[in-house]
N, C-alpha and C positions, 0 to 999 in steps of 0.2 A: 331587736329593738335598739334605741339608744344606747350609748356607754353611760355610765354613771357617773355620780358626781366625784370633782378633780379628790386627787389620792393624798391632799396635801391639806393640812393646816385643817381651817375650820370650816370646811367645804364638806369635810366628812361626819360634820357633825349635826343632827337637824336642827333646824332653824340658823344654822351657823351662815356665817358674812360670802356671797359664793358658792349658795348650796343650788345644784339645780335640781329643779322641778320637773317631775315626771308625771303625765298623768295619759294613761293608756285606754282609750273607748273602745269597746268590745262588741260587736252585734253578734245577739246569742246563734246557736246553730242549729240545724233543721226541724224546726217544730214537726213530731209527730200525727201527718196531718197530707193530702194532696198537696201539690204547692203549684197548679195550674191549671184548676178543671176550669172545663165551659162552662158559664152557666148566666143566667139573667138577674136583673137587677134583683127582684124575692131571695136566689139562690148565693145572690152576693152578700147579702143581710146575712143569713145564714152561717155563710161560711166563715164573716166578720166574729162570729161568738164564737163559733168551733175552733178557730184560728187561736183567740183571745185563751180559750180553756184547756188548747194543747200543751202537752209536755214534747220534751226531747226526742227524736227519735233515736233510735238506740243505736241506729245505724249512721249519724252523724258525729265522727270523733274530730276532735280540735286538733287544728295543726299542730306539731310539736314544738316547732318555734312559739308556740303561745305557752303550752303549758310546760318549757324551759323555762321562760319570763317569769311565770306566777307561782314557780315549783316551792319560792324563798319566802314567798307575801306570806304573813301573818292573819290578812283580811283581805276581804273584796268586798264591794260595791255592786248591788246588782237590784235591778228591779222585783217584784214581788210576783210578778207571772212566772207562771209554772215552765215556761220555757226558759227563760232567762235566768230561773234562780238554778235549775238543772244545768244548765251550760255551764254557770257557774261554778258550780260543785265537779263537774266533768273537767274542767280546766284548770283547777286547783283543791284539792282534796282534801288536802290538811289546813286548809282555811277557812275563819272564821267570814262566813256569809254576811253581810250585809243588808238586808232585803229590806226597800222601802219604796212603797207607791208613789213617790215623785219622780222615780224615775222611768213609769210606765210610758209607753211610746203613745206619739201624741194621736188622737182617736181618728178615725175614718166615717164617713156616713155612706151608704147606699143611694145614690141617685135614681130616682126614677125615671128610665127610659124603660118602658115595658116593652119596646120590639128589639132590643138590641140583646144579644148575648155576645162576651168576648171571655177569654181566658181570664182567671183571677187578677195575675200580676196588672192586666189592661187596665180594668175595674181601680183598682188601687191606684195609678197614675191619676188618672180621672178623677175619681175623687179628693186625689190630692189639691189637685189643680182646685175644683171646686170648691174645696173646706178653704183656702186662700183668698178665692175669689167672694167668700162671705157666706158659702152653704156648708151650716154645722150648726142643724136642726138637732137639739138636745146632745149635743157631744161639747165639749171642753173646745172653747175660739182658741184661732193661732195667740192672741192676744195674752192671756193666760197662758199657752202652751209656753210660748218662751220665756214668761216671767219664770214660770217652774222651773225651764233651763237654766235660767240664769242662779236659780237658787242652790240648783246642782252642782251647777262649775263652783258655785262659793263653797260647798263643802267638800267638794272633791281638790282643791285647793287647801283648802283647813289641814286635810288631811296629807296633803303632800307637802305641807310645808311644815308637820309635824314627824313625817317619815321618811320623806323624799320620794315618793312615790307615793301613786294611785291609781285604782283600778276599776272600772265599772264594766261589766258583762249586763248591756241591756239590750233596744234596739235600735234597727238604721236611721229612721227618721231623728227622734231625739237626740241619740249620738251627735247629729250633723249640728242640732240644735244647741245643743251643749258645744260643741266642735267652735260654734261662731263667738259665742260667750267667753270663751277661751282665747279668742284671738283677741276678742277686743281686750279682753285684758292681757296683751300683750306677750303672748304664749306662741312658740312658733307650732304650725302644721308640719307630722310628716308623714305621708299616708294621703290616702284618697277616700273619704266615704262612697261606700258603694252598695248597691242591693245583693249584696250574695254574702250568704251565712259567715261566721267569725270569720267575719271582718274585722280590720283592725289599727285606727289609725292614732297617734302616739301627739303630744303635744309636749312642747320643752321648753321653760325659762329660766335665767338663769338668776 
């Protein structure tokens, strides 16, 4: 991850003239759960809640560059889903958890095409595209989703300019959402969001 803040003067002190800002977005890792069956539009419904209700699987361990970075944190930051707040806990152990429902990943809807079956990951694109284009029948609009983000980066901020660093283990979508909120407030990228498990992209200002 980044170097820390300069080793001089009042840099090293939080909130001090100089201090920079760390704030590291974490997508949790492999929910205990398939992660590509086939199945149709009903079976995509479905696998939306089982998805949602999963834990960790036991057999996804976090790179060790991540839980070097977190071995020091006092807290984290993490959503309130049972995969996210395990990830969490898996990547830093002697830390006090954070868990709160603003930071759950923004929702998905089941489109009805009844003749079409594709792989999960398919399904999710699709519906992504769709919940943008206006379909987000009884789920949370992008509209709301990013005010939420936007509310996250201010306290994930709060909090790094109270410690100099900050940490959320949630997920991909939101991450990226938060990630955008973050630049506009003038935080640099460095990292790529991406769909594949603890992921992890770092943002920095000075």
């Amino acid at each position: 991850m980044a170097d820390g803040a300069a080793a001089t003067g009042n840099a090293k002190r939080p909130g001090g003239p100089g201090r920079r800002l760390r704030i590291v977005l974490i997508r949790h890792g492999q929910p205990d759960i398939p992660i590509s069956p086939r199945t149709g539009h009903r079976g995509f419904r479905s696998y939306i809640d089982e998805y949602e209700e999963a834990g960790l699987d036991p057999a996804s361990l976090p790179p060790a560059e991540l839980t070097d970075l977190l071995g020091e944190l006092k807290a984290v930051f993490t959503s309130d889903k049972k995969r996210a707040h395990e990830s969490a806990r898996a990547l830093a152990p002697g830390a006090e958890l954070i868990a709160d429902a603003l930071f759950v990943e923004a929702p998905l809807a089941a489109p009805r095409f009844p003749l079409l079956r594709m792989r999960v990951p398919k399904w999710a694109v699709v519906s992504r595209i769709l919940w943008h284009a206006g379909y987000h029948p009884e789920i949370e609009p992008p509209a709301k989703v990013r005010a939420r983000a936007k509310k996250a980066a201010d306290i994930l901020i709060a909090h790094a300019e109270k410690d100099g660093m900050a940490v959320l283990v949630a997920h991909g979508y939101f991450n990226f959402l938060i990630g955008r909120a973050l630049l506009a407030r003038g935080f640099r990228q460095s990292g790529s969001h991406r769909a594949r498990f603890w992921n992890a992209v770092r943002y920095e200002k000075s």
